[in-house]
N, C-alpha and C positions, 0 to 999 in steps of 0.2 A: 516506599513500600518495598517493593522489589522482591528477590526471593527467601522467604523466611525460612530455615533449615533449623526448626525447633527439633527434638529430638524423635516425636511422634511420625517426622512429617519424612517420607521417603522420596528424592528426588527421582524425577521418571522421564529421562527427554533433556534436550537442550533445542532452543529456536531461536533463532533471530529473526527479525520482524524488521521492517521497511513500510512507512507511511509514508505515502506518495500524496502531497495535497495541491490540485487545482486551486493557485492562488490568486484567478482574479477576483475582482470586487466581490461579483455575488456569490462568492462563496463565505465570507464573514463567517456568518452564520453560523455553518455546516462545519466549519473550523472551532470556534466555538466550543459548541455541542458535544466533539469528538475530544475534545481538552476537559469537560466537563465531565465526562465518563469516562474516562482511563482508568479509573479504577475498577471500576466494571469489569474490564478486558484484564484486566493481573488480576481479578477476582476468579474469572473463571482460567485461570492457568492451575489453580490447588482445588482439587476435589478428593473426597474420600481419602484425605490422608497422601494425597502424591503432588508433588510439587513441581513445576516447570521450571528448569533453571533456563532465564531468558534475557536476552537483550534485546533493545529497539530503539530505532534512530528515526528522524525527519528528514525530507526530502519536497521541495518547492518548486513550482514550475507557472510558467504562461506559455504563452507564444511567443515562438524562437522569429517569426515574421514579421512582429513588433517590438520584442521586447530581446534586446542583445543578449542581457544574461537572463534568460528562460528557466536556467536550473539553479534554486534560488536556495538559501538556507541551508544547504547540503551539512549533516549536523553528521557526527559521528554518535556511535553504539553507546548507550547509557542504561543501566542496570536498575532505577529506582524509580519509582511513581513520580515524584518529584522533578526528578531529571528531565523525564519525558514529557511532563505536563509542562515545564519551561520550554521545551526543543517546539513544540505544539504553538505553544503561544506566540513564540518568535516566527510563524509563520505569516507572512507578511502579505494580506490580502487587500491587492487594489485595483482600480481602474484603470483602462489604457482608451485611446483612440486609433481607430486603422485595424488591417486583418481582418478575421474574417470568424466565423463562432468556433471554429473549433482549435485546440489548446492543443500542449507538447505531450499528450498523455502518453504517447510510444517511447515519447525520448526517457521520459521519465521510467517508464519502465524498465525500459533496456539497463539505464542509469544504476538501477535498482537493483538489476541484476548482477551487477558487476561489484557489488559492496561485498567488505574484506567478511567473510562469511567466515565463522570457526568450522574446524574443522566436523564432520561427523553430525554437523547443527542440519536440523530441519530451518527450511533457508521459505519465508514468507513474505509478500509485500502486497499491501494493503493500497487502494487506490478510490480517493471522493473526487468525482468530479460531476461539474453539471453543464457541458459541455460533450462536443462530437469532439474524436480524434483526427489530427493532421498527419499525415505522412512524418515521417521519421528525417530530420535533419542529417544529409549526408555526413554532416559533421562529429554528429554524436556517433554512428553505428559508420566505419573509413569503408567497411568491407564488402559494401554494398557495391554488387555487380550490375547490377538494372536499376530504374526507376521504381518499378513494381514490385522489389524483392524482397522488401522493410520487415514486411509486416510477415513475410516469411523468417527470415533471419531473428527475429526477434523470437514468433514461439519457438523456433527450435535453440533458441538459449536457455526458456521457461523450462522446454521437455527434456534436455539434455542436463541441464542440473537439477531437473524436480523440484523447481520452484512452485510453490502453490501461491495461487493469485486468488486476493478478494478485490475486485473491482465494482464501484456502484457511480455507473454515467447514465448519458441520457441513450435510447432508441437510435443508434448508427449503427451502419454494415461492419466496421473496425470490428465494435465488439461482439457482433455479430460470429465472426472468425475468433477471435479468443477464445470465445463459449465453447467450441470444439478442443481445447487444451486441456489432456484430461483433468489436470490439475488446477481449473482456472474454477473458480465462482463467479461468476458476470451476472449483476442485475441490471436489466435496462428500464430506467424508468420512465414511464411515457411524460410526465410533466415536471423536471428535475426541482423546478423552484417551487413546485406544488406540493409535492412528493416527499421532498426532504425538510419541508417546513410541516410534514406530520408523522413522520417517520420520527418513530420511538430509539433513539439514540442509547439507552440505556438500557434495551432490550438487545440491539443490535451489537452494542461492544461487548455485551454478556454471551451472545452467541458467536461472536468471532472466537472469544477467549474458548469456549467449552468446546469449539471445531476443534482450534488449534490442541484441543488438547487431547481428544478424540483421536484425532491424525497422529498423534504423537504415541498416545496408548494403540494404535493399532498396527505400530511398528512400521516395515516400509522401508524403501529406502531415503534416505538423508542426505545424498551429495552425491 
């Protein structure tokens, strides 16, 4: 699909877009669902005649405490519905044994943050997980001075590039602190495999696309 530049249709914005997916088992599903509605989400990039010129790539994670390579499928920027519902599907959701419930959702996002953004682009990354956050792997974020300093260092990468964040986890104190990023969207949901097994998917990617695009028509800064 991607962006159509018919003659009627006046391009208004450029974003790039980061899906960040919580790839153990019980997420199948919810992986699924978001491959099955992508078009939903580049549906609501064109309204009234104005188009989003836009890219979006995949990004895969577990636990770095179990699983060595944690940041998994690292896809680069692709322009077409097509593209993107492949990058999706290559998301590689399975089982482990050992560790503990909560996943590399920090690292992934830092991760996230750090992708080659165009210039001037409204810079977004999107995050399903049903799963609590773990503390941030020294390894991913070197420049961490404390123990305790992650999850600081992390929003002020969000606020200093004006990254806007959509995340949907379960009820932890992590996202708890995000929710304060003016830029963040955080829902927490109180039963994640209850929750997203009735959660309207095709509602939800119709209203990421018309925010993003929202955000986009009401200018701002961009980088």
């Amino acid at each position: 699909m991607g962006l159509q530049k018919a003659s009627h249709v006046k391009v208004k914005g450029v974003a790039d877009i980061v899906f960040c997916f919580d790839c153990t088992g019980s997420m199948t599903e919810i992986i699924n669902s978001v491959k099955e509605n992508v078009g939903k989400l580049i549906d609501g990039f064109a309204t009234n005649d104005v188009a989003l010129d836009w890219r979006a790539r995949c990004l895969g994670y577990r636990d770095f405490e179990v699983d060595e390579e944690y940041l998994i499928n690292d896809r680069p920027f692709v322009t077409t519905e097509a593209e993107l519902k492949a990058q999706i599907a290559g998301m590689e959701a399975k089982e482990y044994t050992g560790g503990d419930d909560s996943e590399s959702t920090l690292d992934a996002i830092w991760y996230a943050s750090k992708s080659e953004w165009r210039d001037n682009c409204h810079k977004i990354v999107v995050v399903f997980t049903d799963a609590a956050a773990k503390g941030v792997n020294e390894k991913t974020i070197s420049e961490i001075d404390k123990a305790d300093a992650d999850l600081d260092v992390l929003t002020q990468e969000l606020n200093v590039n004006h990254i806007k964040l959509f995340l949907w986890g379960m009820k932890d104190p992590v996202y708890d602190i995000l929710t304060k990023i003016p830029r963040a969207d955080v829902v927490q949901l109180e039963n994640p495999e209850d929750d997203y097994k009735k959660m309207d998917f095709s509602a939800l990617m119709t209203t990421i696309g018309k925010t993003v695009s929202g955000l986009i028509s009401g200018g701002g800064t961009t980088f």
